[in-house]
C-alpha positions as CSV (number, residue, x, y, z in Angstrom):
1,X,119.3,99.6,36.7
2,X,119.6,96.2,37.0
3,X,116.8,93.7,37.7
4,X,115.9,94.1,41.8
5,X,113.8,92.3,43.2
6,X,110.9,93.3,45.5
7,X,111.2,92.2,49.3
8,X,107.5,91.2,49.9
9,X,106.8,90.9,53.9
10,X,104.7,87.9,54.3
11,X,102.4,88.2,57.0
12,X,101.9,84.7,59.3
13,X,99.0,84.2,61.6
14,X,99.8,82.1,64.7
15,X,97.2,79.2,64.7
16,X,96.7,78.2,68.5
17,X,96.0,75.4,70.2
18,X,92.0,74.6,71.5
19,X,94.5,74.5,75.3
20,X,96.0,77.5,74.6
21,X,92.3,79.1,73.5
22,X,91.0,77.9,76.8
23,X,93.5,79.6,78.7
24,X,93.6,82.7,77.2
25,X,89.9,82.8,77.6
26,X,89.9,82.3,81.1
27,X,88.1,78.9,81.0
28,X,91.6,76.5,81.9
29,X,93.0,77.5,85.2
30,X,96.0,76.2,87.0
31,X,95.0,73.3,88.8
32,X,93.5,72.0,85.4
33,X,96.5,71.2,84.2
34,X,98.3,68.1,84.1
35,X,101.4,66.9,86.2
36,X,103.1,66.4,83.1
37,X,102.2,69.6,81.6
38,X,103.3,71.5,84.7
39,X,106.4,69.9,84.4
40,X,106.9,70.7,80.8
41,X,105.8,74.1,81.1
42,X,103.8,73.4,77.7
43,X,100.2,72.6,77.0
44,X,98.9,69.6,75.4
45,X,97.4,69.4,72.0
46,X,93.3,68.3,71.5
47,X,94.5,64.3,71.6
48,X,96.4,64.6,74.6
49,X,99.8,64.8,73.5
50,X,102.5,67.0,73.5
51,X,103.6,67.3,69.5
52,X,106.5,69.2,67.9
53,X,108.9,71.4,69.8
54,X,107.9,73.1,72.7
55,X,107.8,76.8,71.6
56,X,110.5,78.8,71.8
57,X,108.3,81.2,74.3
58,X,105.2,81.4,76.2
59,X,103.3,84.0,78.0
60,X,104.5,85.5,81.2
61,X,101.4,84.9,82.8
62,X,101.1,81.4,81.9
63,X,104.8,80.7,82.7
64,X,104.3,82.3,86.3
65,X,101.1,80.3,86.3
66,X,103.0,76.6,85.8
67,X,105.7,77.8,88.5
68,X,103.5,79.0,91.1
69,X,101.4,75.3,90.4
70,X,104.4,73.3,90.4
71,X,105.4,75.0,93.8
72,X,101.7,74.2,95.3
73,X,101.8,70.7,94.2
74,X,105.1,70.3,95.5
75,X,104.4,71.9,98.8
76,X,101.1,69.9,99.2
77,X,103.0,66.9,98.2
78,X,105.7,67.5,101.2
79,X,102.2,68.4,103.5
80,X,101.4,64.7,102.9
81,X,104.5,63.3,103.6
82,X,104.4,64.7,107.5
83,X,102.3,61.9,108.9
84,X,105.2,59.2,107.2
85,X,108.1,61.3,108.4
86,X,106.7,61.5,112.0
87,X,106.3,57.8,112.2
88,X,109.9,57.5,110.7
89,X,111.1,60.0,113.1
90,X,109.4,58.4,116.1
91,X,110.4,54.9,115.6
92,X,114.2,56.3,114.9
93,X,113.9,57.4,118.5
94,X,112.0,54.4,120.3
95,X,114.8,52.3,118.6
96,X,117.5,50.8,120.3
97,X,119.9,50.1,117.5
98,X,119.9,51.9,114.8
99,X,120.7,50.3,111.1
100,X,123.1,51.7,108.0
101,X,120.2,53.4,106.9
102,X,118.7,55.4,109.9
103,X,120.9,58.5,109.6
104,X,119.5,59.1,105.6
105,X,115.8,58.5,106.9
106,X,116.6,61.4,109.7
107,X,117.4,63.4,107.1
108,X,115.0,63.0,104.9
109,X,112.2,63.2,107.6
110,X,113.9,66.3,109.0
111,X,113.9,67.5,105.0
112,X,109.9,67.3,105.2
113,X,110.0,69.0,108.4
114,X,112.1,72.1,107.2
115,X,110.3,72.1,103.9
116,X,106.1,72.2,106.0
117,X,106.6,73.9,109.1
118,X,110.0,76.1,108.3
119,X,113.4,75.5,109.8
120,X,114.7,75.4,113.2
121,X,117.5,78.8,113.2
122,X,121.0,77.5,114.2
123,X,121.3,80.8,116.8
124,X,119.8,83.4,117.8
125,X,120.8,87.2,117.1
126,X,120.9,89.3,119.7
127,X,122.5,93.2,120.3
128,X,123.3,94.3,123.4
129,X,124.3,97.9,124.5
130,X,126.0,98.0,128.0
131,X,126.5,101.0,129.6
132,X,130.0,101.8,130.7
133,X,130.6,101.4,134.1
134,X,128.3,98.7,134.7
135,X,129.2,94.8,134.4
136,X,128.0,92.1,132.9
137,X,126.8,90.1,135.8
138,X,124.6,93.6,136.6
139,X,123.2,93.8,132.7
140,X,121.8,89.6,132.9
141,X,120.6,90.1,136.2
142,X,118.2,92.9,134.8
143,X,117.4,90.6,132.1
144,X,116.5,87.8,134.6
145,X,114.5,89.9,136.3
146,X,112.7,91.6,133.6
147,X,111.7,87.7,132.7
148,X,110.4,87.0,136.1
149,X,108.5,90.3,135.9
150,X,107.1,89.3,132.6
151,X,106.0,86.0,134.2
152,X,104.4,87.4,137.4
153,X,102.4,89.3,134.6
154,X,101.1,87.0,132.9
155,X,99.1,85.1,135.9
């Protein structure tokens, strides 16, 4: 036979990062990381730097880990911008002309507003089962007064 040659598997050992250590260890939590490394979704080397390509993948619990911190910081972030977007909002209303500008500041200060305390629903769903031979003044006039009783109940 002719001259084959022998496939030899080679066996690599992953070196990681003192970071990457850290984390796997338990001793680098979420809020330890950096803004930028959040961001990045990749840990920084020992110097501080982020050096080569960002690997190809990372660890499901460390990639759940950067989105559920960049979704914290991003909903504190919006938690600090409520006092700003109530005093934009209030002096949009005290004023009595409004500039170019006003409509994009109501929208962004109603943005912060959706975003921290949850949106305001366009309607409201309702189902209602009339029985037949009865009309509709006679079905919301049970409805008003099943409000007034709830209201006499509650004194």
């Amino acid at each position: 036979m002719g001259s084959e040659v022998a496939k030899i598997k080679r066996r690599t050992i992953a070196t990681v990062s003192p970071r990457m250590q850290a984390w796997m260890d338990g001793e680098l939590k979420p809020e330890d990381l950096t803004d930028e490394e959040v961001s990045r979704m990749q840990l920084m080397d020992r110097e501080g730097m982020f050096r080569g390509r960002p690997a190809g993948a990372i660890p499901r619990d460390l990639a759940m880990a950067f989105r559920s911190e960049a979704q914290k910081r991003l909903m504190s972030w919006f938690q600090e911008q409520v006092p700003l977007a109530q005093k934009a909002y209030r002096d949009l209303l005290k004023a009595r002309h409004l500039l170019p500008g006003d409509a994009a500041k109501l929208r962004a200060a109603e943005g912060i507003f959706e975003r921290v305390i949850g949106k305001v629903p366009n309607a409201t769903d309702m189902h209602v089962v009339v029985d037949q031979g009865r009309s509709f003044e006679d079905v919301t006039g049970d409805v008003v007064a099943d409000l007034d009783e709830e209201e006499d109940d509650d004194e």
